[in-house]
N, CA, C and O atoms as a DFTB+ gen file, in Angstrom:
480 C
 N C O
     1  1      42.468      32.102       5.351
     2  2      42.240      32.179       6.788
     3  2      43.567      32.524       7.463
     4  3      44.624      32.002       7.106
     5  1      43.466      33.520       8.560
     6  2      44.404      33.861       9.037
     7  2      44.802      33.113      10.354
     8  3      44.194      32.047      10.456
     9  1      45.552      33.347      11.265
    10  2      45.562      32.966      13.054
    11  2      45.298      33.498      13.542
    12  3      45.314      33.261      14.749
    13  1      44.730      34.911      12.958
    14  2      43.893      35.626      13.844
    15  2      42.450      35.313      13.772
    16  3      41.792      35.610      14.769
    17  1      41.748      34.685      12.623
    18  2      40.680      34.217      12.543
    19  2      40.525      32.849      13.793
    20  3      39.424      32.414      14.130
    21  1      41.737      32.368      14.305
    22  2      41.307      31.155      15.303
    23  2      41.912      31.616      16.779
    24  3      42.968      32.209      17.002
    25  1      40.880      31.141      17.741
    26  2      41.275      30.827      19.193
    27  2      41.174      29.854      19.767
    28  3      40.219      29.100      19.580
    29  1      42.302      29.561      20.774
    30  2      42.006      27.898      21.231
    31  2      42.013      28.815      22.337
    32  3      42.540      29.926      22.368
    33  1      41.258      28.128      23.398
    34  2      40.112      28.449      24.786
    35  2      40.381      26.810      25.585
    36  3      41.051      25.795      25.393
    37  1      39.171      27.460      26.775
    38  2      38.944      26.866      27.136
    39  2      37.577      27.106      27.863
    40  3      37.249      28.256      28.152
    41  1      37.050      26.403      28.059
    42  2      35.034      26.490      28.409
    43  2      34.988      26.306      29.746
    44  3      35.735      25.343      29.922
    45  1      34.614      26.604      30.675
    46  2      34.583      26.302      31.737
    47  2      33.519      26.841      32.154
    48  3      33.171      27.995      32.407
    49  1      32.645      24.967      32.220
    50  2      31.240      25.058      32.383
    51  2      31.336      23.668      33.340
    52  3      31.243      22.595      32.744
    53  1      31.486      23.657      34.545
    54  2      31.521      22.600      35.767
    55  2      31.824      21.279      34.694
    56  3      32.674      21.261      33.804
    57  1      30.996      20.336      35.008
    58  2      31.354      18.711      34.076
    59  2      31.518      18.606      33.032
    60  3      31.801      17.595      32.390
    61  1      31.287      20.155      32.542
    62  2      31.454      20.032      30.564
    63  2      32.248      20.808      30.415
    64  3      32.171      21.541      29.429
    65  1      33.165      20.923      31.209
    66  2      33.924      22.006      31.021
    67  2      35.266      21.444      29.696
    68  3      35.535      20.249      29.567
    69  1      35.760      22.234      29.083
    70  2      36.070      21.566      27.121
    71  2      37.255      22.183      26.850
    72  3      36.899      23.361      26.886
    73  1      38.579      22.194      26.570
    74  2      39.285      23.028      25.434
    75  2      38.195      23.483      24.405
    76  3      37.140      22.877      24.221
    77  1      38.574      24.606      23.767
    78  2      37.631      24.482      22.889
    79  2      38.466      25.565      21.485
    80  3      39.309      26.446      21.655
    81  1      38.034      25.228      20.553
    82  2      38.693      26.370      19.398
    83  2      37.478      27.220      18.667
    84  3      36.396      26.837      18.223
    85  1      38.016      28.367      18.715
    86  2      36.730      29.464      17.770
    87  2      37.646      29.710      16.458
    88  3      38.794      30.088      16.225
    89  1      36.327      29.220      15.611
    90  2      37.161      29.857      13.926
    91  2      36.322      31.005      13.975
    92  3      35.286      31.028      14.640
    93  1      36.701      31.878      13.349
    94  2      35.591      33.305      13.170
    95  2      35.213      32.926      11.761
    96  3      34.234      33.521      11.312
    97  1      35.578      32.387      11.282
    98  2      35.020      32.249      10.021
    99  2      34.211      31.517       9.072
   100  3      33.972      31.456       7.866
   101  1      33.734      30.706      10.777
   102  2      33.028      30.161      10.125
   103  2      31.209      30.786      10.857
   104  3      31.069      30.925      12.072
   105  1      30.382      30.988      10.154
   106  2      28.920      31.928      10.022
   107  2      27.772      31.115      11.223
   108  3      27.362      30.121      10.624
   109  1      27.436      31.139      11.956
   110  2      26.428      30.666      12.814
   111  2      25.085      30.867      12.369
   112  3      24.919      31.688      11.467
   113  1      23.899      30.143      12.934
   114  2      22.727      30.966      12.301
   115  2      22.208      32.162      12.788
   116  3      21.154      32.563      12.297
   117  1      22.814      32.873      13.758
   118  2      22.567      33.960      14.249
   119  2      23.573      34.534      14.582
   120  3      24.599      33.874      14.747
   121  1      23.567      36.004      14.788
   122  2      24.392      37.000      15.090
   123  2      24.794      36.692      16.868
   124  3      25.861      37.040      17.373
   125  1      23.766      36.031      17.557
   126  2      23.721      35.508      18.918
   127  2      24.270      34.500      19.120
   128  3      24.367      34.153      20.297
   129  1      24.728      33.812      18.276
   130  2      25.347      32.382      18.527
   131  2      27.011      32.223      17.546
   132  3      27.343      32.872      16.554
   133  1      27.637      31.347      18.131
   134  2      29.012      30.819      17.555
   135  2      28.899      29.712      17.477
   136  3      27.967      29.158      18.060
   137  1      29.735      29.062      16.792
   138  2      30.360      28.285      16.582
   139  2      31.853      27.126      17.105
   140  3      32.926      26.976      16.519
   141  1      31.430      26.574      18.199
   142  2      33.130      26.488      18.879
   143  2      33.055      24.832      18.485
   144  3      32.047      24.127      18.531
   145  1      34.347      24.452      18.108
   146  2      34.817      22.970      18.503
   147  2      35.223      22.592      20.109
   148  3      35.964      23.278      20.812
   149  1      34.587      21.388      20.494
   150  2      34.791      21.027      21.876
   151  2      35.328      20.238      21.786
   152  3      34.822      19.326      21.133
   153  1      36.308      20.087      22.195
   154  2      37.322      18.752      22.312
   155  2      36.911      17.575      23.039
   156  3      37.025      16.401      22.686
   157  1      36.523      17.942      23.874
   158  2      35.988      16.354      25.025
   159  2      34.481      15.654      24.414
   160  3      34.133      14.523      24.753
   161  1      33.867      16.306      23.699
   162  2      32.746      16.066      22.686
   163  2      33.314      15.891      21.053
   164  3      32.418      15.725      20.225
   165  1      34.693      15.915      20.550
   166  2      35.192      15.738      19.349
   167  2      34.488      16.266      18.503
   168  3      34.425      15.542      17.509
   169  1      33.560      17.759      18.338
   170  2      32.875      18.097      17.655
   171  2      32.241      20.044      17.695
   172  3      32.299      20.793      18.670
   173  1      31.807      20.303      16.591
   174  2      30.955      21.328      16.443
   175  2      29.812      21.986      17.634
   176  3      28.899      21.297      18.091
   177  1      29.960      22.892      17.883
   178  2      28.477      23.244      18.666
   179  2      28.244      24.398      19.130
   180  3      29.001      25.132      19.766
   181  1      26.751      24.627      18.677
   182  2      26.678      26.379      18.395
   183  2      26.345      26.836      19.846
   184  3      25.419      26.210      20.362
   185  1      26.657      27.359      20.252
   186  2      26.684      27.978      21.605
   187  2      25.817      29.407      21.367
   188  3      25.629      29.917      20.263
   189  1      25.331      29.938      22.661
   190  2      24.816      31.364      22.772
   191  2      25.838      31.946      22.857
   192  3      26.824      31.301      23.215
   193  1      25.957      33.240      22.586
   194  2      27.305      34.448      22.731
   195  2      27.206      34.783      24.103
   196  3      28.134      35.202      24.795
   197  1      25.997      34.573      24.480
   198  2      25.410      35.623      26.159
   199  2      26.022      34.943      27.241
   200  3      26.490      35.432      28.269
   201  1      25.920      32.888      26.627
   202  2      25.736      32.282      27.762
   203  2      27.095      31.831      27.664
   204  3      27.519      31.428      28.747
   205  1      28.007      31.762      26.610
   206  2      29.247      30.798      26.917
   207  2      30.632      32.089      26.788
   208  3      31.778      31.789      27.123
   209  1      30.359      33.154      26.389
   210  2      31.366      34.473      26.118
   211  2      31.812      34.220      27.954
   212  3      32.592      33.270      28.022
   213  1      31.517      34.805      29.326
   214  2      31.755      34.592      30.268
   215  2      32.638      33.428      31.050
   216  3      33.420      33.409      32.001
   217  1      32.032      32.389      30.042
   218  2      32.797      31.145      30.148
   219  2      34.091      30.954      29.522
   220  3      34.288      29.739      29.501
   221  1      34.747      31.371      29.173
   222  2      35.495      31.463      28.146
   223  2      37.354      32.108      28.433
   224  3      37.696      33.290      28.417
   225  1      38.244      30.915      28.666
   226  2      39.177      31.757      29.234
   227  2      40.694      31.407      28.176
   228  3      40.408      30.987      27.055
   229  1      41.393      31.476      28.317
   230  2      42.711      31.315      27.635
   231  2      43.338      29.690      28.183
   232  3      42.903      29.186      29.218
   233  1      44.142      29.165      27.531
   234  2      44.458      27.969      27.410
   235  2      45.367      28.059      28.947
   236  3      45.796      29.147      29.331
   237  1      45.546      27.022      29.596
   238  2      46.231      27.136      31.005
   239  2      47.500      26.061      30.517
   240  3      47.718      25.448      29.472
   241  1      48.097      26.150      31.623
   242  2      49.505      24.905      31.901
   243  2      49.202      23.667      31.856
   244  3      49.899      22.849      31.255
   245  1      47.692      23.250      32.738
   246  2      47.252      22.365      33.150
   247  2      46.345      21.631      31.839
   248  3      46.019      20.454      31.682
   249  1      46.136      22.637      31.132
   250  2      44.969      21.986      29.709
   251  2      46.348      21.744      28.589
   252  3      47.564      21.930      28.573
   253  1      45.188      21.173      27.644
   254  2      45.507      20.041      26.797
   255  2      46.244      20.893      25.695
   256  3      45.811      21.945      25.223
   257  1      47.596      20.182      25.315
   258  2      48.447      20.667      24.498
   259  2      48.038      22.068      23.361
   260  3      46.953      21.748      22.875
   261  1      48.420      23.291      22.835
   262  2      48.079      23.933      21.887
   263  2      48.658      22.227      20.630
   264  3      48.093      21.167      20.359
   265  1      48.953      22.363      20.543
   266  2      49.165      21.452      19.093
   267  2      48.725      20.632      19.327
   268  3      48.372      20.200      18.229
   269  1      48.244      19.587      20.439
   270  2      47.223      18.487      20.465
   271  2      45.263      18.990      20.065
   272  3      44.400      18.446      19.376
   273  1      45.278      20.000      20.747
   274  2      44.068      20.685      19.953
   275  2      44.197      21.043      18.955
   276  3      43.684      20.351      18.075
   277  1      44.587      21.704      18.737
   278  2      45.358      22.087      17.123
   279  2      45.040      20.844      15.665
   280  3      44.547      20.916      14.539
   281  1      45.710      19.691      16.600
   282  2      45.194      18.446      15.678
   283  2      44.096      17.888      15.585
   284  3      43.971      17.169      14.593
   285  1      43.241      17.961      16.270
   286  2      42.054      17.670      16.835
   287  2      41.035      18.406      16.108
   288  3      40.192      17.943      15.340
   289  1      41.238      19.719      16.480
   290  2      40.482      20.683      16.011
   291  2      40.156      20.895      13.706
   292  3      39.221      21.307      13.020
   293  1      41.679      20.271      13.376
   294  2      41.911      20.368      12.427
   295  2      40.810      19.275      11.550
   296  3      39.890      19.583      10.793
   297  1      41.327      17.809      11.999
   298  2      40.118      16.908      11.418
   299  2      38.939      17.365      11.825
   300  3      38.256      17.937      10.976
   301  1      38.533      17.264      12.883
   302  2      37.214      17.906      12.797
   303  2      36.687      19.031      11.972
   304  3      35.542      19.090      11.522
   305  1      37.549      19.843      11.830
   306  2      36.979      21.059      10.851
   307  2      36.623      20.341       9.391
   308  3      35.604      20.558       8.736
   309  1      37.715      19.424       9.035
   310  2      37.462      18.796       7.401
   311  2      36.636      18.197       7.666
   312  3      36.437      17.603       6.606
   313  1      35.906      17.849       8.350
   314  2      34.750      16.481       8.293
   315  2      33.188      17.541       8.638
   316  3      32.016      17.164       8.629
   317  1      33.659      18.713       8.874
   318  2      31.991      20.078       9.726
   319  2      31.562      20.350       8.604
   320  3      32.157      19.968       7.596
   321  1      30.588      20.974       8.561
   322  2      29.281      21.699       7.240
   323  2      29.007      22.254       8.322
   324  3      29.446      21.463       9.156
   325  1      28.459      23.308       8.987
   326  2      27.995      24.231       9.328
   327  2      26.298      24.276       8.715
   328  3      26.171      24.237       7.491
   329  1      25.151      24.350       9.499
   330  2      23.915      24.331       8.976
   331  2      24.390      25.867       8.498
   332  3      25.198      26.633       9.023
   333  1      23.128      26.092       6.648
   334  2      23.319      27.368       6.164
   335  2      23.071      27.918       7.136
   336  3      22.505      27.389       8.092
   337  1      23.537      29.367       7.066
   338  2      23.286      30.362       7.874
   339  2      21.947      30.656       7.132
   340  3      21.481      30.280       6.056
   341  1      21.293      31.883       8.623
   342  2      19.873      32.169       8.051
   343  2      20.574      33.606       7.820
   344  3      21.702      33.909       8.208
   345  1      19.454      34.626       6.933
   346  2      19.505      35.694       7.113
   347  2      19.794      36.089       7.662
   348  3      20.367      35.130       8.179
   349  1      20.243      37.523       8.781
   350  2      20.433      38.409       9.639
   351  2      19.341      39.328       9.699
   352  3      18.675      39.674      10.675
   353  1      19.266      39.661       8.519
   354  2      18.408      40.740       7.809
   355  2      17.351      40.845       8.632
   356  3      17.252      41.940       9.187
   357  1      16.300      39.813       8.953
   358  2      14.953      40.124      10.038
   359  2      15.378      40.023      11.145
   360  3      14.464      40.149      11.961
   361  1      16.656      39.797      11.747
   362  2      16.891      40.406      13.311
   363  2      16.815      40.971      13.435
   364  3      15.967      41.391      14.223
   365  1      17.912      41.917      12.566
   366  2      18.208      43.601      12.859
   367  2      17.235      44.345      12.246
   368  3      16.866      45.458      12.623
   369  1      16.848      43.779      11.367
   370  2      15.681      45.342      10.557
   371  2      14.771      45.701      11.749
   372  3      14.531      45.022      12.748
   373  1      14.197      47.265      11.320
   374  2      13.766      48.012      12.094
   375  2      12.294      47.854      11.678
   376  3      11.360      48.327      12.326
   377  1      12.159      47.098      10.462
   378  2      10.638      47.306      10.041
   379  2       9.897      45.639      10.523
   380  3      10.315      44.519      10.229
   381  1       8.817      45.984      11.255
   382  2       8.437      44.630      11.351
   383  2       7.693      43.732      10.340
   384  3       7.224      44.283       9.345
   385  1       7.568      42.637      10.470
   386  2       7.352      41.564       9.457
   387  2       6.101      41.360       8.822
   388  3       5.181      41.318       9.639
   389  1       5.841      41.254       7.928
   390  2       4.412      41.105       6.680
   391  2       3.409      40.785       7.594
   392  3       3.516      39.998       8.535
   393  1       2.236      41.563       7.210
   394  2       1.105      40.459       7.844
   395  2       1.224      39.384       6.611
   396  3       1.778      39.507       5.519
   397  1       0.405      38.136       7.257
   398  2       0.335      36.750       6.164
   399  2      -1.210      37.409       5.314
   400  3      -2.252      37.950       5.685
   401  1      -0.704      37.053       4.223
   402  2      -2.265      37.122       3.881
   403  2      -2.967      36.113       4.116
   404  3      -2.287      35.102       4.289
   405  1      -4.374      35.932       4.217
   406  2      -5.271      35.233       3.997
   407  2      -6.285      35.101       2.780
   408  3      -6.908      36.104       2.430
   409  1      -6.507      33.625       1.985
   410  2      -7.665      34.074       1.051
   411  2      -8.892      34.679       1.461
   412  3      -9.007      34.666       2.686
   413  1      -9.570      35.052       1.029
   414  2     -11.210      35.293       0.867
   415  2     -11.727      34.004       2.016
   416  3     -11.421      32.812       1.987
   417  1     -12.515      34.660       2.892
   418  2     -13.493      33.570       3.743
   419  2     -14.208      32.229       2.111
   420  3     -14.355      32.352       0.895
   421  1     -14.355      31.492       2.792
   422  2     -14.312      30.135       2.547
   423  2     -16.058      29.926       2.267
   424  3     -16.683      29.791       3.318
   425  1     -16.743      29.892       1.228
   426  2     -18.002      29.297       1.914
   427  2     -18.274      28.711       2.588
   428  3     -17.415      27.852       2.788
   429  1     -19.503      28.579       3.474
   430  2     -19.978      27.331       4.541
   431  2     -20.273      26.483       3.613
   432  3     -21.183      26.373       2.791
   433  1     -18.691      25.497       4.081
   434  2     -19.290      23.607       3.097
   435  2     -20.151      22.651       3.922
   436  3     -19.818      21.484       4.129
   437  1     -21.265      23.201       4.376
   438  2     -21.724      22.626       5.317
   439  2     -23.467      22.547       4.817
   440  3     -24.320      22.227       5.644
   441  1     -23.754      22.812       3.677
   442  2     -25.163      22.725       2.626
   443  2     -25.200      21.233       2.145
   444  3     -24.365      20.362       1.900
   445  1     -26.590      21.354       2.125
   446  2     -26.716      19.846       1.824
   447  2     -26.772      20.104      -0.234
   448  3     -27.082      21.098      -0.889
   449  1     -26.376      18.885      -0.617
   450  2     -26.083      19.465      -2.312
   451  2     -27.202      17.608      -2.345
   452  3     -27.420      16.823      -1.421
   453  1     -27.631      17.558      -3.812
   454  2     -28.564      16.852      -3.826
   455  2     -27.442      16.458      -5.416
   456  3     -26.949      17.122      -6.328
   457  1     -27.480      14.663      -4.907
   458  2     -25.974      14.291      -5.891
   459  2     -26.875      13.413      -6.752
   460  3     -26.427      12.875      -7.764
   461  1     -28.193      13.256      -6.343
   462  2     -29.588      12.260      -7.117
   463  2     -29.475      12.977      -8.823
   464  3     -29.794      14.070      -9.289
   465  1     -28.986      11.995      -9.280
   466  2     -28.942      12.387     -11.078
   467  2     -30.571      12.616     -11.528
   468  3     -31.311      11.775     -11.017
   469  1     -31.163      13.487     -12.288
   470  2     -32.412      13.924     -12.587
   471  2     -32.964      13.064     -13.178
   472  3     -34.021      12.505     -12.884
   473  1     -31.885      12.796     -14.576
   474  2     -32.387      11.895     -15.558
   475  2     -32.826      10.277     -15.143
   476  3     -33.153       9.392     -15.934
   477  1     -32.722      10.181     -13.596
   478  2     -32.962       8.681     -13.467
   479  2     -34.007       8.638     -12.959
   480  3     -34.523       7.550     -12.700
């Protein structure tokens, strides 16, 4: 991993507003979503690209140390798993998806069956 693979940020979303760090390297379940550590939440959380990219500005004077995030950001990473990523593959493909099959219609289980043993 490089330092170009990481950014420390900051989120600025009114009351939740977060330092926050992006690893690129680590895989989301979608091509639409990331991955950021939030500092004021001590944790992981996959964000939309649409909804938090806008939000998203460079570390200020006033926010929380680069090396205090830095440390922060660090345990937390050793302690994350990331849910597997899904495929990509059926976002982007151009071909749309299987019909399901179905078995064979079902007889009507709805006959009366006669369970009276003969021999009695």
């Amino acid at each position: 991993m490089s330092k170009d693979d990481i950014w420390y940020g900051f989120l600025q979303a009114g009351a939740q507003s977060s330092p926050v760090v992006r690893d690129a390297t680590l895989e989301s379940s979608s091509r639409k979503t990331v991955w950021l550590y939030n500092q004021v939440r001590d944790r992981f959380l996959e964000y939309s690209l649409e909804i938090v990219e806008p939000k998203l500005r460079e570390l200020g004077d006033g926010d929380i140390s680069l090396k205090a995030l830095d440390k922060a950001y660090k345990a937390a990473r050793k302690k994350f798993a990331p849910r597997k990523a899904k495929s990509w593959v059926r976002e982007t493909s151009a071909e749309p998806a299987p019909e399901p099959e179905f078995p064979e219609a079902v007889p009507d289980l709805d006959t009366e069956v006669d369970l009276m043993d003969e021999d009695t």
